[in-house]
N, C-alpha and C positions, 0 to 999 in steps of 0.2 A: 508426566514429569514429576521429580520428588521437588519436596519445599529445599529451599536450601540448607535447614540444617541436616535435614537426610542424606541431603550430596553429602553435604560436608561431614556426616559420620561415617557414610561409604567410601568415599575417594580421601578422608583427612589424615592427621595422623594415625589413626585408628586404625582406618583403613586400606586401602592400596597405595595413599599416599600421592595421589595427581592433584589435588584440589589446589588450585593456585588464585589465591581471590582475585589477583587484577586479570586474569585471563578469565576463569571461571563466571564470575557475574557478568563480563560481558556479552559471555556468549551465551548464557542464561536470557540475558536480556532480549538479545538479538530473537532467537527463537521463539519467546513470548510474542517478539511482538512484528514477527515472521510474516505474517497474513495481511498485518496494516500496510507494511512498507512492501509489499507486491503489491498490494492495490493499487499503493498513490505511484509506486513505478508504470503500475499497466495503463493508470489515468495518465500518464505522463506522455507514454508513445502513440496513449492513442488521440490525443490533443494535438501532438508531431504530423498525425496522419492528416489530421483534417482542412481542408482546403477551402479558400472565400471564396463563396461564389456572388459574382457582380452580376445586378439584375440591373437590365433600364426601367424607372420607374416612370416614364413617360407615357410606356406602352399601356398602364393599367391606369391613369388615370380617368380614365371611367367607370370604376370599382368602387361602389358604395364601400360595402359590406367584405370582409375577409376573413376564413375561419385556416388558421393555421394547427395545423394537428401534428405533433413532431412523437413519434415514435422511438423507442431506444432496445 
């Protein structure tokens, strides 16, 4: 990606002439920061996906000790 004064002497008056600052930094921005907002989207559906599971906790009480190992 160029800095933006590089856009803006390729595409400005200078140049091709498309730079339009309230379109252009937005979309500048977007694309920076492209990779964050698929994350928290992917964290999103996959919180959607996941399901509560209801244990009876009667059945274990006679369990001292419990090691929970959660994997990802």
């Amino acid at each position: 990606m160029l800095s933006a004064e590089q856009a803006k002497a390729l595409h400005g008056p200078e140049g091709d002439g498309c730079w339009t600052p309230k379109v252009c930094y937005n979309r500048r921005s977007h694309a920076r920061h492209r990779d964050r907002r698929n994350q928290a989207r992917n964290r999103q559906r996959q919180t959607a996906v996941l399901e509560e599971l209801a244990i009876d906790v009667s059945e274990f009480t006679d369990v001292w000790t419990a090691i929970l190992v959660v994997y990802r």
